[in-house]
N, C-alpha and C positions, 0 to 999 in steps of 0.2 A: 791615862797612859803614863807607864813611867821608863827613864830612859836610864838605865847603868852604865854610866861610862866606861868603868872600869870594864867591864864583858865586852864594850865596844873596841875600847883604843888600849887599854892597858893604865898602869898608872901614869905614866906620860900623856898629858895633851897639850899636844906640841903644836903636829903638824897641818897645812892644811888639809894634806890626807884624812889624817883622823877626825876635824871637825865638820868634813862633808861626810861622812859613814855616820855622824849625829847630826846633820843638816836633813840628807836625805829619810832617816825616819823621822823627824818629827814635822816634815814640808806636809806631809798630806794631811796629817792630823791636823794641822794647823789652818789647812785649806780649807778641812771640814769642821772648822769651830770646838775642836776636841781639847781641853786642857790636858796638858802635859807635867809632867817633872823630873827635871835633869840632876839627878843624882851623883853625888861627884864622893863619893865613900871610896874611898882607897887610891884615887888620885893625889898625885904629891907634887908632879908639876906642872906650871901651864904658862902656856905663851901667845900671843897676840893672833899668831897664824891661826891658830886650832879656834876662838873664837872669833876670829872674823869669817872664815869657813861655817864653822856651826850656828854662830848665831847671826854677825854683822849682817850679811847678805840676805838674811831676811828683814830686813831694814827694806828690802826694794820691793817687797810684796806685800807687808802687811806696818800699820802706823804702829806707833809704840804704845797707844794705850791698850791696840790687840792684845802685842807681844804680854805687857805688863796683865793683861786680863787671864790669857790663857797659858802661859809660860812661867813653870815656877823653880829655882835653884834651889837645891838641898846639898847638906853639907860640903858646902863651897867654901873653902878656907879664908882666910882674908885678902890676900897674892890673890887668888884667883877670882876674886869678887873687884879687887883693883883694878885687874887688867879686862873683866868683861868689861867694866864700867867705862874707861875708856876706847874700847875696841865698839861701844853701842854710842857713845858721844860724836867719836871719829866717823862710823856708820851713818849715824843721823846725818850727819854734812856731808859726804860724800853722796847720798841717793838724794839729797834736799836742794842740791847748789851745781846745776851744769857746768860751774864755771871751776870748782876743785873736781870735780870728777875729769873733765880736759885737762886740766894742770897733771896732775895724776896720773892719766893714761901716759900725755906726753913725757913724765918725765922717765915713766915705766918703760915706753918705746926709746926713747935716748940710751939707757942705760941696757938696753938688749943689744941694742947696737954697735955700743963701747966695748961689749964682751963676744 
């Protein structure tokens, strides 16, 4: 299967909108042991929300040798190979460590509250 971002979100992937519209097709494929490839041709921006939507979050369903098994990036610029690589780092400890995913929540709820 292969996934065009560009047809999904636009050249922008920003938001977390747009990296659950790429989370949500590639979750079942993935369920069912299907490799994939996320094609990033004509994508010019990207930011942390749009992969932690699209990819991080499967950090909580599947290990990363899965991910690395069945999961493959194409024409990923180097910005946006920097910032998955962190946003799957930050993922890894966040689903691996009870104790940052608490900190985290709490500090998410603190600050809803301040606003």
């Amino acid at each position: 299967m292969k996934i065009l971002v560009q047809e999904l979100v636009g050249e922008n992937a920003i938001t977390l909108e747009d990296g659950d519209k790429i989370y949500k097709n590639i979750f079942p494929a993935l369920k069912s042991e299907e490799k994939i490839s996320i094609d990033f041709v004509g994508v010019k921006v990207f930011a942390s929300p749009f992969f932690n939507a699209a990819i991080g979050k499967l950090l909580r369903d599947f290990t990363t040798d899965t991910l690395n098994r069945l999961l493959s990036f194409l024409n990923l610029n180097s910005v946006g190979s920097d910032v998955l690589k962190r946003v799957i780092e930050n993922s890894k400890q966040f689903y691996s460590n009870p104790e940052v995913q608490r900190a985290i929540e709490q500090t998410m709820t603190q600050r809803s509250e301040e606003h």
